[in-house]
C-alpha positions as CSV (number, residue, x, y, z in Angstrom):
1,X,-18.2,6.0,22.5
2,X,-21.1,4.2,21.1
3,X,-21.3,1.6,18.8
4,X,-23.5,4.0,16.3
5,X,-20.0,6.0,15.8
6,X,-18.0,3.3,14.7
7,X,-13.6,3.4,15.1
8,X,-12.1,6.3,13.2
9,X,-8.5,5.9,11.7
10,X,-6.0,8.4,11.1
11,X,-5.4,9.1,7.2
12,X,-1.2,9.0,8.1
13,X,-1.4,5.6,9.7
14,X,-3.4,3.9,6.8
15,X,-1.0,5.7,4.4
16,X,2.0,4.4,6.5
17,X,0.1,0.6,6.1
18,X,0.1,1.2,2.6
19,X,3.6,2.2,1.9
20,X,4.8,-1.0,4.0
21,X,2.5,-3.1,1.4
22,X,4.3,-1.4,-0.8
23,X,7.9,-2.2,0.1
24,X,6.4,-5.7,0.4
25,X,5.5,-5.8,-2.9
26,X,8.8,-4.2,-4.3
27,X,11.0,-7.1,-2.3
28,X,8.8,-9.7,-3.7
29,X,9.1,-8.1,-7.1
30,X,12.8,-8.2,-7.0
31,X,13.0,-11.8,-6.0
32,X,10.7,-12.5,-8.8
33,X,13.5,-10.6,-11.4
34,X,16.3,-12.9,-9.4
35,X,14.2,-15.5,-10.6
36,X,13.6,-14.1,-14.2
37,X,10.0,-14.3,-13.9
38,X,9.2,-11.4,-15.2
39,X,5.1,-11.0,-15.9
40,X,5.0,-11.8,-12.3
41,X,7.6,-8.8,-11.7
42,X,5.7,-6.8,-13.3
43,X,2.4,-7.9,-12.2
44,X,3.8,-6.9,-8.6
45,X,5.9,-3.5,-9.7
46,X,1.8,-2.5,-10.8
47,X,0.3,-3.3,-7.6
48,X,3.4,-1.8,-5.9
49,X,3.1,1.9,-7.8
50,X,-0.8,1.6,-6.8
51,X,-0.2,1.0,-3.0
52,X,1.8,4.3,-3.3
53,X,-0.9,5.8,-5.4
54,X,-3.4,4.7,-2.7
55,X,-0.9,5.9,0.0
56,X,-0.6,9.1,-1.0
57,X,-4.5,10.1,-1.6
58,X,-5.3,8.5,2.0
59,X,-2.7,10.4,3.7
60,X,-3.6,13.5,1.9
61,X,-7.2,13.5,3.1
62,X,-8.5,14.9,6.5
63,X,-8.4,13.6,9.4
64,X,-12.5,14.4,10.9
């Protein structure tokens, strides 16, 4: 492999990196409700529902 090709990644890995961002972000967001701060909840329940946005349209790419 040269260096000219560069590292290819596999669409289902990055997707499975973004749905553990994800969870991340929802277990932050519920300690954030605990502690009724709740522009910060939602603030992470946003960024949450876009890591699975992002998750799904990388995993549903190909792979080339």
């Amino acid at each position: 492999m040269f260096l000219l090709e560069g590292m290819t990644l596999h669409p289902i890995s990055v997707g499975i990196c973004f749905l553990l961002f994800a969870i991340l972000a929802l277990s932050t967001m519920f300690s954030m409700v605990k502690q009724r701060k709740m522009g910060l909840a939602g603030m992470m329940f946003v960024f949450a529902a876009l890591l699975v946005w992002s998750a799904y349209i990388s995993a549903s790419v190909s792979a080339v």
